[in-house]
C-alpha positions as CSV (number, residue, x, y, z in Angstrom):
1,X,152.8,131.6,34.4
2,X,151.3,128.4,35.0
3,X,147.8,128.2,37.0
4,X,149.1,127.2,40.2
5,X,152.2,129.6,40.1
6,X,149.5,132.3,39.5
7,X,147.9,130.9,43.1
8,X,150.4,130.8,44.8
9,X,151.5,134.2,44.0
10,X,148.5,135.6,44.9
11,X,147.9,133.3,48.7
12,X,151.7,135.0,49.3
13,X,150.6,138.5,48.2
14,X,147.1,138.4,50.1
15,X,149.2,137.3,52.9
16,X,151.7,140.0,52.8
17,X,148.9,142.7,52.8
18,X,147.3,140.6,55.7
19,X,150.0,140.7,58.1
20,X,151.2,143.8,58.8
21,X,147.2,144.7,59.4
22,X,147.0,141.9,61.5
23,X,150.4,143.8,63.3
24,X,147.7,146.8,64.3
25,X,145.4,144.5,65.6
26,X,147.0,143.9,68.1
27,X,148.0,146.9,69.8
28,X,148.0,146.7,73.6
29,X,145.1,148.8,74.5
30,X,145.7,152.1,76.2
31,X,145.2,152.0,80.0
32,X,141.3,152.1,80.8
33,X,140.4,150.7,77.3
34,X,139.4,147.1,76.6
35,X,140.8,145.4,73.9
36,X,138.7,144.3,70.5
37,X,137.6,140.7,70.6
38,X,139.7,138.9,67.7
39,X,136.5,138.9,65.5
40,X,136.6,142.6,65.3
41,X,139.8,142.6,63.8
42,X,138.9,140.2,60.9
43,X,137.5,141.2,58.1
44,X,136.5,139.8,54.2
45,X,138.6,140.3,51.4
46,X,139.1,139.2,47.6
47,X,142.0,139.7,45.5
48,X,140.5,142.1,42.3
49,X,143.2,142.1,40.2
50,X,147.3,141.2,39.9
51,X,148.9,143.3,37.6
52,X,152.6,141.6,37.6
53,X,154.2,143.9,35.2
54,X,153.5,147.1,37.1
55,X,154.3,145.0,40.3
56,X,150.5,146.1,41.6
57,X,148.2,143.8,43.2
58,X,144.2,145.4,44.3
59,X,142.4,144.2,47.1
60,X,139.0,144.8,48.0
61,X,137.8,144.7,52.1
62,X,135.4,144.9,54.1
63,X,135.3,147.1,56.9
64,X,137.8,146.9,59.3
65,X,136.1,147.8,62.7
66,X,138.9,148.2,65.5
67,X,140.7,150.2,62.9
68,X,137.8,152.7,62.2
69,X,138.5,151.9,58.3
70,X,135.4,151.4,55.9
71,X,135.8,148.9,53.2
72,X,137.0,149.8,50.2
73,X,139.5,149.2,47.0
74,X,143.4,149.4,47.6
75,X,145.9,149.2,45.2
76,X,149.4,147.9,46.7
77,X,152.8,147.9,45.6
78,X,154.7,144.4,45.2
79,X,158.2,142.7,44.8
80,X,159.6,140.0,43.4
């Protein structure tokens, strides 16, 4: 897998992780709540490690505030 191959793979991977948090951010609040200013729902992250013949990629955050969620090391399942 050439250099750029293994970039892009892992911008569309980070992505696909990204999105469906970025889905629970923004939940309508309840009534009498306020919603999270955007900058609470966006946190750092780095890519740790792709492991393309298990079909695993790990991500490490940081703390995710408006979902109550400390950082910390995930490992993910991926597809082709």
């Amino acid at each position: 897998m050439t250099t750029i191959q293994r970039l892009l793979t892992i911008s569309a991977l980070a992505m696909g992780v990204a999105l469906p948090m970025a889905g629970h951010a923004q939940v309508s609040p309840s009534p009498g709540q306020v919603a999270a200013p955007a900058s609470d729902s966006i946190t750092n992250g780095e890519v740790k490690k792709v492991d393309p013949d298990n079909g695993k990629v790990t991500l490490k955050h940081g703390d995710i505030k408006n979902l109550d969620m400390p950082g910390m090391t995930m490992v993910f399942t991926v597809r082709d």
